[in-house]
C-alpha positions in Angstrom: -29.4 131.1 240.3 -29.8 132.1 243.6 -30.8 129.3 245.5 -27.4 127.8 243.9 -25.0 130.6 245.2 -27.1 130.6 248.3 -26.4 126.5 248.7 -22.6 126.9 247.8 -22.7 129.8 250.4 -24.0 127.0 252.9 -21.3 124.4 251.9 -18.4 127.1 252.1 -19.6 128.4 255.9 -19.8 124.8 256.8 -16.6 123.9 255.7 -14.7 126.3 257.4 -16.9 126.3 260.7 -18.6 122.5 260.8 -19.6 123.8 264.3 -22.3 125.8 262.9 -24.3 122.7 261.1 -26.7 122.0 264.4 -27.5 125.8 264.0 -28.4 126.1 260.6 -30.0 122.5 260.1 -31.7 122.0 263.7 -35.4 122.3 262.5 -37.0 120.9 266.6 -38.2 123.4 268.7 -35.5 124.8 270.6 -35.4 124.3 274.6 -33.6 127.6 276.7 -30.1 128.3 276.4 -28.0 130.9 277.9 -28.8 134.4 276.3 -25.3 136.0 276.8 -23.0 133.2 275.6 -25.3 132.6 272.8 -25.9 136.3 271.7 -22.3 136.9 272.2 -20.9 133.9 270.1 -23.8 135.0 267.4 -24.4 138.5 267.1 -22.2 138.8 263.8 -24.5 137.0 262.0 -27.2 140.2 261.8 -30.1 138.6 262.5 -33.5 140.4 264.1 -34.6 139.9 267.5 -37.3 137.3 266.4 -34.3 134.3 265.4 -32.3 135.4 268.7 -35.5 134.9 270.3 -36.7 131.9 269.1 -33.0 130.0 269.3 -32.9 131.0 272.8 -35.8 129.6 273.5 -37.9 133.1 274.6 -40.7 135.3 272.8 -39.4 138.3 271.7 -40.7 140.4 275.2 -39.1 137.9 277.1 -35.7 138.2 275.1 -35.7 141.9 275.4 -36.5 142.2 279.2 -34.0 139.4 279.8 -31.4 141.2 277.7 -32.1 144.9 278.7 -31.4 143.2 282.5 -28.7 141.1 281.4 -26.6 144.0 279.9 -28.6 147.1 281.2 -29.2 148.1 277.6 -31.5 147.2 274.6 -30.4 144.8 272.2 -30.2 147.4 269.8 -27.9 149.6 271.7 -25.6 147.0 272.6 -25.1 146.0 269.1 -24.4 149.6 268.0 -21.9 149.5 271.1 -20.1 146.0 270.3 
C-alpha cells in the first residue's frame, strides 16, 4: 500500500510542477551546479545535507564549507532562519 500512495504522490507533484521530473528521475552522476540557487529553490523539500550534497555535485565537507562561506552560517542555521 505504500509504494501505491507513494507513486500517486509522484504523479500528483509532477503534475502540478513537470519541472521537477529531471530532479526526481535523473539517476547520472550529477556535474556542479550553483549551491545558492539550487539550495534556495530546494530547501522546502527537507532533505539532509547528504542529497543537497550529492545534487550539487560536492561531498558533504565540501557543501558545508562552501555554504557556511556562502551564507556565513551552517546549513542548519540558515534553515532554522529561512
Amino acid at each position: 500500500m505504500g509504494k501505491r500512495k507513494l507513486k500517486e504522490a509522484l504523479l500528483v507533484l509532477l503534475k502540478i510542477q513537470p519541472e521537477r521530473k529531471s530532479l526526481l528521475f535523473e539517476f547520472t552522476k550529477p556535474h556542479k551546479i550553483k549551491r545558492a540557487s539550487f539550495t534556495e529553490q530546494n530547501f522546502w523539500f527537507n532533505l539532509s545535507l547528504t542529497p543537497f550534497a550529492y545534487l550539487t555535485g560536492r561531498s558533504i565537507s565540501a557543501f558545508r564549507r562552501g555554504f557556511k562561506k556562502l551564507y556565513h552560517c551552517p546549513p542548519g542555521q540558515w534553515l532554522w532562519q529561512n
